[in-house]
PyMOL Python script that loads the backbone (N, CA, C, O; Angstrom):
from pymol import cmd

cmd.read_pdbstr("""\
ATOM      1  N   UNK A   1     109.530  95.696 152.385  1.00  0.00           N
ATOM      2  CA  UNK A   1     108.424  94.926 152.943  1.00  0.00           C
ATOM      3  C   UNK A   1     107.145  95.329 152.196  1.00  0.00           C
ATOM      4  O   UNK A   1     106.912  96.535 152.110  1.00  0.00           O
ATOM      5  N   UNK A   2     106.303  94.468 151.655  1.00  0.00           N
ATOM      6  CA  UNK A   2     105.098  94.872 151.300  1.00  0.00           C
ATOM      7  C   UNK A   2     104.088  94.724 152.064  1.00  0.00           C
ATOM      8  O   UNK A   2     103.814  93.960 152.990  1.00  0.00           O
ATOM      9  N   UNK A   3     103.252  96.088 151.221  1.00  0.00           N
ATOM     10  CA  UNK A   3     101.991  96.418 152.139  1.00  0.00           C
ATOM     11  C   UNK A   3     101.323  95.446 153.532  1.00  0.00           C
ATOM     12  O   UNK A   3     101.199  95.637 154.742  1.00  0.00           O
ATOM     13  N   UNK A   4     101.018  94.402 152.628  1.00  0.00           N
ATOM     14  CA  UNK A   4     100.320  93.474 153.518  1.00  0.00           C
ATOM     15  C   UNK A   4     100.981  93.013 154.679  1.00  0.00           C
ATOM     16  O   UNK A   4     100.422  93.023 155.776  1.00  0.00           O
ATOM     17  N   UNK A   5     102.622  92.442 154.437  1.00  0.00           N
ATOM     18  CA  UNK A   5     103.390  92.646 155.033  1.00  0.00           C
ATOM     19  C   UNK A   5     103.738  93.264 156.438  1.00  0.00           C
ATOM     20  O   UNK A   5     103.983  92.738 157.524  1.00  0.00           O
ATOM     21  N   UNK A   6     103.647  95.036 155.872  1.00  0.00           N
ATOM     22  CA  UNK A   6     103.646  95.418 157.035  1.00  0.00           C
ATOM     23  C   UNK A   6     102.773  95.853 157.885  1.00  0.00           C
ATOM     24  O   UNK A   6     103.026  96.175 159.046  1.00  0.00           O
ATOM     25  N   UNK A   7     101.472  95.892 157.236  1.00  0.00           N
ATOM     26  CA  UNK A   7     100.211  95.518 157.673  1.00  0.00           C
ATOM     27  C   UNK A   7     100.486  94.571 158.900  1.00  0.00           C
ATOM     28  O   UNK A   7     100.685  94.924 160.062  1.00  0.00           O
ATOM     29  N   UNK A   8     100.468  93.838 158.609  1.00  0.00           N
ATOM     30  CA  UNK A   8     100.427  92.245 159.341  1.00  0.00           C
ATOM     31  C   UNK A   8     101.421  92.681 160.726  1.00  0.00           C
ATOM     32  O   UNK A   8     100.899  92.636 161.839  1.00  0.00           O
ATOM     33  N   UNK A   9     102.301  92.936 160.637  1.00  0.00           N
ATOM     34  CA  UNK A   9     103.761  93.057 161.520  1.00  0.00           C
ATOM     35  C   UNK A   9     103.176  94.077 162.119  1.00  0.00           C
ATOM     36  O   UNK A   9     103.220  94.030 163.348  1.00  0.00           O
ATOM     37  N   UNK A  10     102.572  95.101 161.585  1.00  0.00           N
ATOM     38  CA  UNK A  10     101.800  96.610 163.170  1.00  0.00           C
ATOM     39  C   UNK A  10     100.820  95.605 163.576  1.00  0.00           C
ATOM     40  O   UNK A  10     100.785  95.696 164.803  1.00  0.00           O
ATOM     41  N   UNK A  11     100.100  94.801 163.246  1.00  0.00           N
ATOM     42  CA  UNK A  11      98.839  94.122 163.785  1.00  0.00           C
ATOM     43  C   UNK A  11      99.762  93.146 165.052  1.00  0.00           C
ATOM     44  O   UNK A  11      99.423  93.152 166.236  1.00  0.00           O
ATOM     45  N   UNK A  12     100.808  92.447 164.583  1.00  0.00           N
ATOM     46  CA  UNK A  12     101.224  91.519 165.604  1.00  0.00           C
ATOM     47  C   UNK A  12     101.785  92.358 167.111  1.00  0.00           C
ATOM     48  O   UNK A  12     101.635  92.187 168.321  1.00  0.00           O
ATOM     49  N   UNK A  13     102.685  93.587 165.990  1.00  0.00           N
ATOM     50  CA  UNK A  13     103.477  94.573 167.408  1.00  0.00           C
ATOM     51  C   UNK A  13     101.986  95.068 168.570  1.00  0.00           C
ATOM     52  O   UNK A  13     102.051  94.988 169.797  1.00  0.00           O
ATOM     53  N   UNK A  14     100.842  95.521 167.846  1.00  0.00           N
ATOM     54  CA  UNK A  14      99.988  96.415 168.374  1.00  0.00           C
ATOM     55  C   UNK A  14      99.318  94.779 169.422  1.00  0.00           C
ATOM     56  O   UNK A  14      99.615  94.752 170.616  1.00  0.00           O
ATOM     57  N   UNK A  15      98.728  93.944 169.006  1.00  0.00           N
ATOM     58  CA  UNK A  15      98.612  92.715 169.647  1.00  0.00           C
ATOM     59  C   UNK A  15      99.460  92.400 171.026  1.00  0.00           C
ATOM     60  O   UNK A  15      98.882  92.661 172.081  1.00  0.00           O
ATOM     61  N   UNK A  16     100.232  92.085 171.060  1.00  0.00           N
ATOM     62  CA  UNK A  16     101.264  92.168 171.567  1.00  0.00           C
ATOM     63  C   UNK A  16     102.000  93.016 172.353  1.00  0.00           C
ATOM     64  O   UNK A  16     102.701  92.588 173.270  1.00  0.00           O
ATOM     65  N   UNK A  17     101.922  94.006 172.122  1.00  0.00           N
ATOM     66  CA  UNK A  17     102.720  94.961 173.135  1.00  0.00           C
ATOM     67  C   UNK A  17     101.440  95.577 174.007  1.00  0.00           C
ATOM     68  O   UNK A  17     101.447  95.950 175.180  1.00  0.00           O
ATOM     69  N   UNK A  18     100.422  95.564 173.125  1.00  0.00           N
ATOM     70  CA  UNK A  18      99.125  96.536 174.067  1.00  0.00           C
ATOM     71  C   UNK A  18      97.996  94.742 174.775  1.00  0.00           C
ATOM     72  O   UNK A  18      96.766  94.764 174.834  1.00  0.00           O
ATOM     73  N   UNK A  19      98.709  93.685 175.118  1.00  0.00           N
ATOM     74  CA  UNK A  19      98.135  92.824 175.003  1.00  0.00           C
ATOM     75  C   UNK A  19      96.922  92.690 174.780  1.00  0.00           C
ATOM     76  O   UNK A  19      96.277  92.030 175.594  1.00  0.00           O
ATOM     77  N   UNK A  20      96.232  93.280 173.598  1.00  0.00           N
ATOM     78  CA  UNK A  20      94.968  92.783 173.735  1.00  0.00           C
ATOM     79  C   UNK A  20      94.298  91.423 173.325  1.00  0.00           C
ATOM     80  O   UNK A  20      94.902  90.546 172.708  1.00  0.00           O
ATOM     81  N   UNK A  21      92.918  91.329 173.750  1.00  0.00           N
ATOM     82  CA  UNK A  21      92.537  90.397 174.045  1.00  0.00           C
ATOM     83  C   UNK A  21      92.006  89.498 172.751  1.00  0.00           C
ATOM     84  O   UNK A  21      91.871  88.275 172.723  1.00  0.00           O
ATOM     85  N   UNK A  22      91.706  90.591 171.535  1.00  0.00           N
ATOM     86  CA  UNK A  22      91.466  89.657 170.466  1.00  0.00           C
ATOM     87  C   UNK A  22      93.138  89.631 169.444  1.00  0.00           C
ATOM     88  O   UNK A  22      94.187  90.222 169.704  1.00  0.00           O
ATOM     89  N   UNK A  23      92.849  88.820 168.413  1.00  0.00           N
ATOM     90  CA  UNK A  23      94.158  87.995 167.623  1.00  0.00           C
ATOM     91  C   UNK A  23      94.761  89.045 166.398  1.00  0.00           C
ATOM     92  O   UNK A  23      94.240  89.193 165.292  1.00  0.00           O
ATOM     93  N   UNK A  24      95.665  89.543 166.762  1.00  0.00           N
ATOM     94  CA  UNK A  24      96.026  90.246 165.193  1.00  0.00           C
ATOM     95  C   UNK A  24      95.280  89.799 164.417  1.00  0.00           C
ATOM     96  O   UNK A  24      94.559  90.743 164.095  1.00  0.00           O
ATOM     97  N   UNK A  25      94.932  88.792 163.807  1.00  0.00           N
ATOM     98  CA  UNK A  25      94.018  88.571 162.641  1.00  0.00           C
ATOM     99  C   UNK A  25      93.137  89.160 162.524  1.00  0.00           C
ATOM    100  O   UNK A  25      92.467  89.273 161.498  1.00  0.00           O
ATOM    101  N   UNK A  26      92.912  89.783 163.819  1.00  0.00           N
ATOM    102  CA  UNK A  26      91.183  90.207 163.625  1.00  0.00           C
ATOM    103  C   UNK A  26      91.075  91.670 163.937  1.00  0.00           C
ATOM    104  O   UNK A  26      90.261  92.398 164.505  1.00  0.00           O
ATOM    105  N   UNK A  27      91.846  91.758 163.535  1.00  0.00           N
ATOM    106  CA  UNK A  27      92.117  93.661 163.307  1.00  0.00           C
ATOM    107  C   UNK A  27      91.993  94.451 162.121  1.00  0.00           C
ATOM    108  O   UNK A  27      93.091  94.340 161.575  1.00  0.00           O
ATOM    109  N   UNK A  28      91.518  94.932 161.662  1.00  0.00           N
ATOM    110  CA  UNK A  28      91.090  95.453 160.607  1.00  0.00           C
ATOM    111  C   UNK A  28      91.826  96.534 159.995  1.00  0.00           C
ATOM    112  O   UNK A  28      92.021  97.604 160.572  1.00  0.00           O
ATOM    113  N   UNK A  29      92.290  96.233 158.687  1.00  0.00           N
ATOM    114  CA  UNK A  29      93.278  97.778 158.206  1.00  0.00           C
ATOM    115  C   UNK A  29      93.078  99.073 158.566  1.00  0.00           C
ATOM    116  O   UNK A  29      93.902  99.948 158.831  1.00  0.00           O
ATOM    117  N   UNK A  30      91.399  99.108 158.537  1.00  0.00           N
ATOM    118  CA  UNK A  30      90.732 100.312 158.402  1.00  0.00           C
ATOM    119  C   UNK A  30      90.275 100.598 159.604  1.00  0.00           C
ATOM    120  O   UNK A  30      89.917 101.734 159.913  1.00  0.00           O
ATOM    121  N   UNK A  31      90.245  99.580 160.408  1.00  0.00           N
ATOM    122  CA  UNK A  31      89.315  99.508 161.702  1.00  0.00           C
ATOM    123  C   UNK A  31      90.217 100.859 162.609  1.00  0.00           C
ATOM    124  O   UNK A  31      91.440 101.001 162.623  1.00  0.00           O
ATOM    125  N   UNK A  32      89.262 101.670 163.263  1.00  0.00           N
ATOM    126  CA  UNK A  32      90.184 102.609 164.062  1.00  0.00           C
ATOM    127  C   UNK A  32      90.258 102.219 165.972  1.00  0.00           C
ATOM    128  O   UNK A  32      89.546 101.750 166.859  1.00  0.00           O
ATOM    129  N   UNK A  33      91.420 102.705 165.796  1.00  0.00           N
ATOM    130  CA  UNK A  33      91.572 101.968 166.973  1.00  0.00           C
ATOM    131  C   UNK A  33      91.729 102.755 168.516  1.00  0.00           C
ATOM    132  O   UNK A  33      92.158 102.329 169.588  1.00  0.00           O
ATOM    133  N   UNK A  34      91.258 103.907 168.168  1.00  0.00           N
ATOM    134  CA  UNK A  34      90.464 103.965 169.246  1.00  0.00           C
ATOM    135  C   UNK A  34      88.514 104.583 169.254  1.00  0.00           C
ATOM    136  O   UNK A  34      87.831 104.359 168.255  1.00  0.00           O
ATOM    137  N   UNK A  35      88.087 105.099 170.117  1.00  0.00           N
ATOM    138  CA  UNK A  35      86.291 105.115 170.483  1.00  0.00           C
ATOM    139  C   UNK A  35      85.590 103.720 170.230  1.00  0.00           C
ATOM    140  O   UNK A  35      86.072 102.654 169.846  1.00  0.00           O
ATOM    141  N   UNK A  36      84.625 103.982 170.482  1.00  0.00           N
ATOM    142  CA  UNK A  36      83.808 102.456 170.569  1.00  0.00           C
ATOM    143  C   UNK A  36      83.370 101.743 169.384  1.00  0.00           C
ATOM    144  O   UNK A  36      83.093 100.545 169.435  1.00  0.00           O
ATOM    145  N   UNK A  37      83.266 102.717 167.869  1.00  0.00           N
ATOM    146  CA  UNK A  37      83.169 102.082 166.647  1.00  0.00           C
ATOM    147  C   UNK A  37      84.713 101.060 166.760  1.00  0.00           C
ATOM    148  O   UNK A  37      84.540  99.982 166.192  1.00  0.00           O
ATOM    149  N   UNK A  38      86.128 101.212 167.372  1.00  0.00           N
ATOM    150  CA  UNK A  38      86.844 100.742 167.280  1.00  0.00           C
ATOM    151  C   UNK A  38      87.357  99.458 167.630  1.00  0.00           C
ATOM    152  O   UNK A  38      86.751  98.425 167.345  1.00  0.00           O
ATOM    153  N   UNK A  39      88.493  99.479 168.261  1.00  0.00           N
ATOM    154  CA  UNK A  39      89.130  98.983 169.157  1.00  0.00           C
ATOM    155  C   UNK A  39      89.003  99.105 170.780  1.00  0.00           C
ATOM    156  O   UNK A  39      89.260  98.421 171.770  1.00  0.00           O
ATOM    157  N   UNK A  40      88.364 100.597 170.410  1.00  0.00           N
ATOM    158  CA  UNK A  40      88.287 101.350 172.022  1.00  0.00           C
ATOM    159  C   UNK A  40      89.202 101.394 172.469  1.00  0.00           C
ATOM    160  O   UNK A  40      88.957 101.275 173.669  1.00  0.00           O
ATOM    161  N   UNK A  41      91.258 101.593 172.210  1.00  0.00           N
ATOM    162  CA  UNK A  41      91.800 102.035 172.832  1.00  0.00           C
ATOM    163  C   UNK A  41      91.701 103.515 173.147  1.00  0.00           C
ATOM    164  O   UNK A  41      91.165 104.438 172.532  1.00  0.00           O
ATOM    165  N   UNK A  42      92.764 103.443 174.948  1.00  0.00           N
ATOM    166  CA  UNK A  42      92.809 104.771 175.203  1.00  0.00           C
ATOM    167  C   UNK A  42      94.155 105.582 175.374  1.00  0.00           C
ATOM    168  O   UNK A  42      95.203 105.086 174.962  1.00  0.00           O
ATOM    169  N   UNK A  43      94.137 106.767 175.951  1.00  0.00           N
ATOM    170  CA  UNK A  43      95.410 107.582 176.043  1.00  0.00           C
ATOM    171  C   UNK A  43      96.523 106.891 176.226  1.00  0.00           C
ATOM    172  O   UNK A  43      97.504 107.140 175.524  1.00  0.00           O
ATOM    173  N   UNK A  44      96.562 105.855 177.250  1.00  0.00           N
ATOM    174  CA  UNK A  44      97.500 105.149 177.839  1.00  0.00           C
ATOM    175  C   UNK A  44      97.987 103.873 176.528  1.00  0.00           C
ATOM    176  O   UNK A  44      99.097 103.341 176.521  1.00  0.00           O
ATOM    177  N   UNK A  45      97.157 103.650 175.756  1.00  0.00           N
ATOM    178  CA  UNK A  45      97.180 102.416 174.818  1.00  0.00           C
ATOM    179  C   UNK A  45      98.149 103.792 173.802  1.00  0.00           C
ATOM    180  O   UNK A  45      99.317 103.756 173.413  1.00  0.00           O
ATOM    181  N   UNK A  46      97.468 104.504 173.687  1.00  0.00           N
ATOM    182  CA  UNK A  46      98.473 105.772 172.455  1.00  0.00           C
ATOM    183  C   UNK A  46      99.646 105.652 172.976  1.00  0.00           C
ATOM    184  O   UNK A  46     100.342 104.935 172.257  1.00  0.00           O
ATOM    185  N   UNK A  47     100.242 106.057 173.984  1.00  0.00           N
ATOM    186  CA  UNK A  47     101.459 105.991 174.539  1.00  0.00           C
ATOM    187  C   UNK A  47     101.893 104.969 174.292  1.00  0.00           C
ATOM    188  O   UNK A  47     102.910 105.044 173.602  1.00  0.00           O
ATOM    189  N   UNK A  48     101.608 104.075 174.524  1.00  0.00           N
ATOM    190  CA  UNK A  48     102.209 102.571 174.040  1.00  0.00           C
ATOM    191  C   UNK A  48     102.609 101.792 172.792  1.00  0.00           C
ATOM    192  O   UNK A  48     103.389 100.849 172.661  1.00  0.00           O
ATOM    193  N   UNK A  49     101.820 102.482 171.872  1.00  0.00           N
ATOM    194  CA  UNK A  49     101.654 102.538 170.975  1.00  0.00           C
ATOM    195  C   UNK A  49     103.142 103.244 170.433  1.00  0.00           C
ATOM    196  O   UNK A  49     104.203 102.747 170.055  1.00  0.00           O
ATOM    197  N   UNK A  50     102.718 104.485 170.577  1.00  0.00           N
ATOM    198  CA  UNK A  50     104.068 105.339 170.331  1.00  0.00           C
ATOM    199  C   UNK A  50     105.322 105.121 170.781  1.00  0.00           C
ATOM    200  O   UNK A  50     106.293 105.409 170.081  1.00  0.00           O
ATOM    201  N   UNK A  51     105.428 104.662 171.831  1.00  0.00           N
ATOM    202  CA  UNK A  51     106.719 103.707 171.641  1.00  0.00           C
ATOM    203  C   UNK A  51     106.810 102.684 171.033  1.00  0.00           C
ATOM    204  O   UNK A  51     108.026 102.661 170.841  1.00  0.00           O
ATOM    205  N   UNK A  52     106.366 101.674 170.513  1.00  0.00           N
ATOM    206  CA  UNK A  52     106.458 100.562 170.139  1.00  0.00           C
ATOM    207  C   UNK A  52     106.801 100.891 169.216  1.00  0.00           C
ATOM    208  O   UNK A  52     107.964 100.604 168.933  1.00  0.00           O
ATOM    209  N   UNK A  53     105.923 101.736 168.156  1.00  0.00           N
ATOM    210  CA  UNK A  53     106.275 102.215 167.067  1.00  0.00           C
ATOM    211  C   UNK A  53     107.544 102.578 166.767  1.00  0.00           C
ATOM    212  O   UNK A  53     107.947 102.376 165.621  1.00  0.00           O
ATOM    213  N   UNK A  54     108.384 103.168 167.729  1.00  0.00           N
ATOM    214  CA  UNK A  54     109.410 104.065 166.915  1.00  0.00           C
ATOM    215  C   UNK A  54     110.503 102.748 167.719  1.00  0.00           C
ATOM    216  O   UNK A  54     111.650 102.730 167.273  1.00  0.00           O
ATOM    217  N   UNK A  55     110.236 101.897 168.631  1.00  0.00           N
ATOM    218  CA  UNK A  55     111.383 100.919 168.959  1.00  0.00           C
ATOM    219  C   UNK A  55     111.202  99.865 167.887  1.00  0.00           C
ATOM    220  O   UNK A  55     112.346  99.512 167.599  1.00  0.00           O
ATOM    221  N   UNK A  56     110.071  98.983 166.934  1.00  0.00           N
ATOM    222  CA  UNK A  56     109.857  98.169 166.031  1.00  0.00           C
ATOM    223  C   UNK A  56     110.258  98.656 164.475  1.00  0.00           C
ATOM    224  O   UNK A  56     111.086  98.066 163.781  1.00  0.00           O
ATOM    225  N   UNK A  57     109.619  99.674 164.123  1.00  0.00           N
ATOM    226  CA  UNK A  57     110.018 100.403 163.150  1.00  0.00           C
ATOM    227  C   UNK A  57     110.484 101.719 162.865  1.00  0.00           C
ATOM    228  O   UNK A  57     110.052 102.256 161.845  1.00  0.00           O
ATOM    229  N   UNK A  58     111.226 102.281 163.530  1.00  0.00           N
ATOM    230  CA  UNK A  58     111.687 103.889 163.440  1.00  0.00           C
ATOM    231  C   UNK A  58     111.029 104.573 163.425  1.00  0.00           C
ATOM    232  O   UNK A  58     111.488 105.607 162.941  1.00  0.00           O
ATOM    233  N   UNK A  59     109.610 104.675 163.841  1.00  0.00           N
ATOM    234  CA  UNK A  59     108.845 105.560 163.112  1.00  0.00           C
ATOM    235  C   UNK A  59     108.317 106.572 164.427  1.00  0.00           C
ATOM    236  O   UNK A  59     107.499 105.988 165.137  1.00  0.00           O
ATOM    237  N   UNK A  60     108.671 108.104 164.910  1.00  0.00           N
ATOM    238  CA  UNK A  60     108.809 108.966 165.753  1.00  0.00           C
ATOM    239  C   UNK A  60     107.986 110.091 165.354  1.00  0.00           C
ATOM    240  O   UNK A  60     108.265 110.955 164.522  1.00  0.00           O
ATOM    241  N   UNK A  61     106.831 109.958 166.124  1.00  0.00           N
ATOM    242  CA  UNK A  61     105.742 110.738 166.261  1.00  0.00           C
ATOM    243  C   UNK A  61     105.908 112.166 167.125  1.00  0.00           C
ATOM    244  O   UNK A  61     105.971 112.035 168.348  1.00  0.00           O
ATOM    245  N   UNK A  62     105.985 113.599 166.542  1.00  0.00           N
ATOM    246  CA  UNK A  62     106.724 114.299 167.516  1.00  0.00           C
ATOM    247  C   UNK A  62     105.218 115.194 168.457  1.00  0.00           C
ATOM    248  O   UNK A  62     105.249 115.872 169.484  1.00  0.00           O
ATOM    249  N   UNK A  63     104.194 114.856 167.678  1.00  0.00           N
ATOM    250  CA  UNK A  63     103.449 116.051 167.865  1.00  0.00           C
ATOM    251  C   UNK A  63     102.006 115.533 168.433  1.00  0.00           C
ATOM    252  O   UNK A  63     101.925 114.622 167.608  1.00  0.00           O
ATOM    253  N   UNK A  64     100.414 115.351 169.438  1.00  0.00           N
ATOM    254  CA  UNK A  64      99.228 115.366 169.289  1.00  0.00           C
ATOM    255  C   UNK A  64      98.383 115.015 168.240  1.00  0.00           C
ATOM    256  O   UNK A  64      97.496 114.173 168.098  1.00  0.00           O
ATOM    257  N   UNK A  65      99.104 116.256 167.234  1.00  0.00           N
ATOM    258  CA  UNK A  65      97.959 116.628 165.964  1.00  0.00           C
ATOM    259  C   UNK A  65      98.297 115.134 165.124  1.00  0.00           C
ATOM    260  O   UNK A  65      97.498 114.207 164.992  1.00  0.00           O
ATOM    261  N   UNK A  66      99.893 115.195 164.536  1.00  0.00           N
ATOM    262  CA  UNK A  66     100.290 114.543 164.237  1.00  0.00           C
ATOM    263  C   UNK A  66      99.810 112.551 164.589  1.00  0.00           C
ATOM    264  O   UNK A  66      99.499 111.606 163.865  1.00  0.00           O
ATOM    265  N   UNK A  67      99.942 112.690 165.617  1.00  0.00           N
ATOM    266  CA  UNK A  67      99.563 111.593 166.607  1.00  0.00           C
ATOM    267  C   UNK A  67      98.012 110.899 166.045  1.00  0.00           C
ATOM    268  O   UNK A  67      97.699 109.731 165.814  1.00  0.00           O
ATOM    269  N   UNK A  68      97.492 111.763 165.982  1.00  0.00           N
ATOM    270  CA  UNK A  68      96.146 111.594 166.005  1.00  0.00           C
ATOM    271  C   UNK A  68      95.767 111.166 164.767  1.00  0.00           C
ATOM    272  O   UNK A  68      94.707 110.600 164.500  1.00  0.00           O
ATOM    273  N   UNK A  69      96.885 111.519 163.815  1.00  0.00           N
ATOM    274  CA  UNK A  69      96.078 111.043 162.268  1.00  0.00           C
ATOM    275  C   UNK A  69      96.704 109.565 162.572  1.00  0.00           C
ATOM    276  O   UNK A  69      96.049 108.606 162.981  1.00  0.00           O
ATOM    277  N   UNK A  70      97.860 109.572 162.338  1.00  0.00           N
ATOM    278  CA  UNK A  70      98.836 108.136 162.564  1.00  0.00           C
ATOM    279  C   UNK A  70      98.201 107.465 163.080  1.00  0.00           C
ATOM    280  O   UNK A  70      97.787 106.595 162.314  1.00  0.00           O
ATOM    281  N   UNK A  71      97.782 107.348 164.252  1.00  0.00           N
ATOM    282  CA  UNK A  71      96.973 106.352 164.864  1.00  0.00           C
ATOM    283  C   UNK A  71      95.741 106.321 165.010  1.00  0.00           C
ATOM    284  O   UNK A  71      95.163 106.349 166.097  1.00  0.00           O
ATOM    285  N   UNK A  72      95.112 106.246 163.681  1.00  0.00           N
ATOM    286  CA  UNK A  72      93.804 106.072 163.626  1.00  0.00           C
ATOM    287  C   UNK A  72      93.788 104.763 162.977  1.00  0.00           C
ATOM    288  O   UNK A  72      92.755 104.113 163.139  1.00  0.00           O
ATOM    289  N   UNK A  73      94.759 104.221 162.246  1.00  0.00           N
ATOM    290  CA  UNK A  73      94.362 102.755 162.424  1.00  0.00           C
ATOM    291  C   UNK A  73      95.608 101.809 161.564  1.00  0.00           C
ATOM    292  O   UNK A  73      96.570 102.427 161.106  1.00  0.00           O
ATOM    293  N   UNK A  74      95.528 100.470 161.406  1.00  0.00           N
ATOM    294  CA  UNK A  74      96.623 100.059 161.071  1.00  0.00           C
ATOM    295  C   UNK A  74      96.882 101.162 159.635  1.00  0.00           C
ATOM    296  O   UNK A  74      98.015 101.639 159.568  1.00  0.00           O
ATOM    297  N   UNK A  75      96.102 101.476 158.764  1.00  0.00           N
ATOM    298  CA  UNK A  75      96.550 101.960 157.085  1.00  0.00           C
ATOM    299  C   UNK A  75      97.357 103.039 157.377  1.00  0.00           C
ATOM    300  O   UNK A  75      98.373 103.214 156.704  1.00  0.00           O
ATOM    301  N   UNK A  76      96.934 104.135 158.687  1.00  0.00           N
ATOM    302  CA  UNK A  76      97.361 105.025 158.551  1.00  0.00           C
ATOM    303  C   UNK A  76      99.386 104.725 158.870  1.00  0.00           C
ATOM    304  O   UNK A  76     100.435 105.024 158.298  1.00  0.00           O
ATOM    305  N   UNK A  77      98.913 103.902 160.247  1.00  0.00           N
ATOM    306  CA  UNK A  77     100.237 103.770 160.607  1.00  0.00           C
ATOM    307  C   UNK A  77     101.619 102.934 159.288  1.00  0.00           C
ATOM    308  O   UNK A  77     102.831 102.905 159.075  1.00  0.00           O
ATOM    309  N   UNK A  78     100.498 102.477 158.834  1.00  0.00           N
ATOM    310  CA  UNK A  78     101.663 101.701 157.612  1.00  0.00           C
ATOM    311  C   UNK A  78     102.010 103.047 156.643  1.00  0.00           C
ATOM    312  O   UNK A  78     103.128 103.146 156.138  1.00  0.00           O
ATOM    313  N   UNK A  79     101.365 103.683 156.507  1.00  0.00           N
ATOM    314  CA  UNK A  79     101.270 105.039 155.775  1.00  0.00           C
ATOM    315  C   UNK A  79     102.543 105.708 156.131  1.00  0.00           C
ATOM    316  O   UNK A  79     103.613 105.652 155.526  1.00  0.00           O
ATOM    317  N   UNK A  80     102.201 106.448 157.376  1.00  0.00           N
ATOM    318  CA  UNK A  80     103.334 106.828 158.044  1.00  0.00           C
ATOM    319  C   UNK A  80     104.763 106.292 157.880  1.00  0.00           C
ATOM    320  O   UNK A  80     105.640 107.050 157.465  1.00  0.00           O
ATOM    321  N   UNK A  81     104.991 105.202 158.145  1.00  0.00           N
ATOM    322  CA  UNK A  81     106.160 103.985 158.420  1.00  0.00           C
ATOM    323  C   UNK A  81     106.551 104.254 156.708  1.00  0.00           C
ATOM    324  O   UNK A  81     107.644 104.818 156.652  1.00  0.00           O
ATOM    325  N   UNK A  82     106.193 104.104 155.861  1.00  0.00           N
ATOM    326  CA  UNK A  82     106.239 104.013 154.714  1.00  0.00           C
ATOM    327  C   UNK A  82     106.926 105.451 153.770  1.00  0.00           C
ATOM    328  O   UNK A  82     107.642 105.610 152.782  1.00  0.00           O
ATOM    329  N   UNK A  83     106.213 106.299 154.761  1.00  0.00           N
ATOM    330  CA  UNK A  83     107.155 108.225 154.064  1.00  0.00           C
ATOM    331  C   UNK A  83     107.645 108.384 154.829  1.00  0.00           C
ATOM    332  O   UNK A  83     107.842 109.599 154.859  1.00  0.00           O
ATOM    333  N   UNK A  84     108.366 107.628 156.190  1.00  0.00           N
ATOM    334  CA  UNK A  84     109.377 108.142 156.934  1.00  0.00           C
ATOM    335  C   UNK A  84     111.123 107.893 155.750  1.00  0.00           C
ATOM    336  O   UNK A  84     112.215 108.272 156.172  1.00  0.00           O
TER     337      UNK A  84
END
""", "prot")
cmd.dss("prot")
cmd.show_as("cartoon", "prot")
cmd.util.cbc("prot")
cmd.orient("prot")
């Protein structure tokens, strides 16, 4: 799958499973997704997140620290998905 690709496919899963209210389209690679420069998700959106993740694309987050880089925004998570 390429970049953009799977870009696109975390934007639809994250859309979608965390229903939010604006359009995958309008999510930003870089944009972080959570505090208020963001998305403003919260703890409960991480959790959700983290499953989705590892039920859509295999990708199994074991740790906080870990956690915290991964989901700072779609690049990272394609990042991740990508050296698993």
């Amino acid at each position: 799958m390429s970049d953009i690709a799977l870009n696109e496919k975390i934007k639809q899963v994250l859309a979608s499973e965390l229903m939010l209210e604006i359009p995958a389209e309008e999510i930003g690679d870089d944009t972080p997704l959570f505090g208020p420069s963001g998305l403003g998700l919260d703890s409960v959106d991480a959790l959700q997140i983290v499953i989705a993740l590892e039920k859509h694309f295999g990708l199994k987050i074991g740790d906080n620290e870990t956690a915290r880089y991964v989901l700072h925004s779609v690049n990272t998570i394609a990042t991740a998905i990508n050296a698993k």
